[in-house]
N, C-alpha and C positions, 0 to 999 in steps of 0.2 A: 626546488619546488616549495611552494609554500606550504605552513602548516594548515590543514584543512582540505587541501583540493585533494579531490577524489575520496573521501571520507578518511583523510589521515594519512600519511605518507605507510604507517605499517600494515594500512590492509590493504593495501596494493602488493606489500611484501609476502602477505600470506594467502593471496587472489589466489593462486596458482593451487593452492592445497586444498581449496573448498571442494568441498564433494555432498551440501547439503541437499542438491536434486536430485528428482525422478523416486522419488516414494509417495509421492501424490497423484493419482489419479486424476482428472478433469471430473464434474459432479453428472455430465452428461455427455452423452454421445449426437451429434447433430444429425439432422436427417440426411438423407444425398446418397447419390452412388458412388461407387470406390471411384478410385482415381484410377484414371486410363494410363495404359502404359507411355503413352504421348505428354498427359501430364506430368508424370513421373520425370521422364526426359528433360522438359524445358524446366525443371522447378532444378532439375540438378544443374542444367546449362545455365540458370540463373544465375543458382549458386557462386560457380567459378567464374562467370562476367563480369557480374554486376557488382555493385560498389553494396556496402552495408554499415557505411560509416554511425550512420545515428544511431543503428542498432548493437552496433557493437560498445555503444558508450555504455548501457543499461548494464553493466556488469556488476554490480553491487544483490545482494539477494537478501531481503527480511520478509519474515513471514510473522504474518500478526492474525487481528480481528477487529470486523467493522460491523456496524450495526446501523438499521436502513433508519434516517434520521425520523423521528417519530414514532417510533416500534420500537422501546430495548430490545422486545423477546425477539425481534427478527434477524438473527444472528448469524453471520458467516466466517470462517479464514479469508484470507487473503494473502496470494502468494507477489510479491510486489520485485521488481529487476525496477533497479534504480540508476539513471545516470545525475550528475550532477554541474549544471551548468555554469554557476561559479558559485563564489564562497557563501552566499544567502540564500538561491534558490536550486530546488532540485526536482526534476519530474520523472515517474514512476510509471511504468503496464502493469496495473493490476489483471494476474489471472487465477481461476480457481483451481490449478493443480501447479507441478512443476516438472510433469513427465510431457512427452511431444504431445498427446491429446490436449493439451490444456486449453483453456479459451480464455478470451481477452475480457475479463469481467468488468475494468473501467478505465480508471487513471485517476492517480492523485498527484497534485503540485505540493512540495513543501518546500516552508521560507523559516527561514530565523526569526527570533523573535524581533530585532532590531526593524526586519523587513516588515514586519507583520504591524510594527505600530504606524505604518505608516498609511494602514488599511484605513478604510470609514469606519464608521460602527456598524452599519447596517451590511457590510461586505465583512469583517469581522462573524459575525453571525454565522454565515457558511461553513467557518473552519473549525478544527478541532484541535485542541492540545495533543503532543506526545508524552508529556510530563508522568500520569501511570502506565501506561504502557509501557517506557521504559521500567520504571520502578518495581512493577510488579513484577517484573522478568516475563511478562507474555508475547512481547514483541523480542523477536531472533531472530541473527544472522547467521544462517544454519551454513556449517562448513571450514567458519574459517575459528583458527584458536582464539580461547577465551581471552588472552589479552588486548586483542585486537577488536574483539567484538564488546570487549568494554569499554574502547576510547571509540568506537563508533557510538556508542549506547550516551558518551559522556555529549557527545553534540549534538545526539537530538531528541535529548530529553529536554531542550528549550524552544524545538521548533514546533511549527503550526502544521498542519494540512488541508487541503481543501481537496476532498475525494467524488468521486461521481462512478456512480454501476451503473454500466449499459446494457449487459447482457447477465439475468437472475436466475444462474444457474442453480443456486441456492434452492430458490424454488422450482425446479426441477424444469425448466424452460428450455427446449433444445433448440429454439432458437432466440434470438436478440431482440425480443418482442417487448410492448409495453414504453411508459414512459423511464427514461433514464430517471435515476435516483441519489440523491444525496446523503453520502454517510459519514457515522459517527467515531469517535472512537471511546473507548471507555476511562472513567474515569475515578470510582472508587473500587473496592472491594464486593463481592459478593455481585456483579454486572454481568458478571461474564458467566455465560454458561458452564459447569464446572465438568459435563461430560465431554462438551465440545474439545476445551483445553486439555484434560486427559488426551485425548483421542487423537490430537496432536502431537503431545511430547512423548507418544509411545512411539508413533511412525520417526520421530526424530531422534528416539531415543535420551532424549533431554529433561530437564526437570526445572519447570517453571520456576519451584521452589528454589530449587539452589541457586537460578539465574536472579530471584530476588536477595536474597543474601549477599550476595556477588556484588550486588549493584550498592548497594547502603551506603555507601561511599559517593554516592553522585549524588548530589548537593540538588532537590526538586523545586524546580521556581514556580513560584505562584503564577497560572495562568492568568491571560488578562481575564477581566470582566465582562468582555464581550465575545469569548470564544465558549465554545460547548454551552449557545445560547438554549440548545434544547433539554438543558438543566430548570430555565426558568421556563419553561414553557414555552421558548420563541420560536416554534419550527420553524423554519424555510425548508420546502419541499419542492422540486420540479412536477408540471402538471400538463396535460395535455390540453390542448384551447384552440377552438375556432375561432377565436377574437384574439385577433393579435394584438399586444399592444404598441403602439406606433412610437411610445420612445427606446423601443427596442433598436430601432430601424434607423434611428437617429444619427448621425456623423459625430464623433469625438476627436 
């Protein structure tokens, strides 16, 4: 096995011992009637048929914080199951809890930085650095041991993300309403809401603090120039429009 696939040959080794879910709640309860005994049925007859290949690759688990691009104050967690494609790109279900209630709040694609220079400038724009979120210790791999969740921390604290919320449970929406949105990640000190982060390492038991300590050792690369452009002011924002526009439609 090569070095790298699946985020490092030892956290595959320590897969088995994680036990960082189900202490998170979903932020809403959706409308609708229970489920009929009928559905009940065929969701378990699925179960044992049916293939679940794709889903069973998502086994990796970090839990962080994204922020709706153009709003610092608009601040949520993010509980994100990670599978990984191969050794540059990796795609994630963002949802807002990590108990069976949870809902599907978006998705993010991360790419190495190698991948990422290969972006335009103006599609650069979109993404965001990992570089403090690792560093600060706010981004965790809740479950498995600290050795292993350092040589994951050590690989992507140079990659990128490109994230999208579809469903803003945040703002208390019980269903998947509104336009999808593009988010942030944070990138100094003093960004991040400091009750929110409390709020979390007590449900995990965990201490941001010591996870930054821990980390000092991980050598932080300068992001490019064109990522976390809504530092200089360049939002891109998704938006809702009766005008289409026609080079969307175009053939590439």
């Amino acid at each position: 096995m090569k070095k790298g696939n699946a985020f490092y040959l030892p956290l595959l080794m320590f897969i088995s011992f994680a036990c960082g879910g189900r202490n998170t709640s979903s932020n809403v309860e959706a409308p609708g009637d229970e489920k009929t005994a009928k559905d009940k049925l065929l969701t378990a007859g699925a179960e044992v048929m049916q293939s679940e290949v794709p889903l069973k690759q998502f086994s990796t688990y970090l839990d962080g914080f994204h922020f709706y691009n153009g709003n610092l104050n608009a601040q949520m967690e993010a509980h994100h199951y990670v599978s990984q494609l191969n050794e540059d790109v990796y795609q994630a279900i963002i949802f807002d809890g990590n108990d069976k209630d949870a809902k599907i709040m978006g998705i993010e694609y991360i790419i190495t930085a190698p991948m990422f220079e290969t972006l335009t400038q103006e599609e650069k724009r979109l993404w965001h650095s990992h570089g403090f979120e690792v560093s600060s210790g706010s981004l965790i791999a809740p479950g498995i041991p600290k050795p292993a969740e350092h040589e994951l921390m050590e690989k992507l604290i140079s990659t990128y993300g490109k994230t999208i919320h579809t469903w803003h449970t945040d703002q208390e929406r019980t269903l998947p309403v509104g336009a999808p949105m593009i988010m942030m990640g944070f990138t100094k000190e003093g960004q991040l809401h400091p009750d929110l982060l409390a709020a979390r390492d007590k449900r995990f038991g965990i201490s941001t603090q010591k996870n930054k300590e821990n980390r000092r050792d991980i050598p932080v690369p300068k992001p490019d120039a064109n990522a976390n452009a809504w530092e200089k002011g360049q939002v891109r924002q998704l938006v809702v429009s009766d005008k289409p526009d026609s080079a969307m439609y175009k053939h590439r």
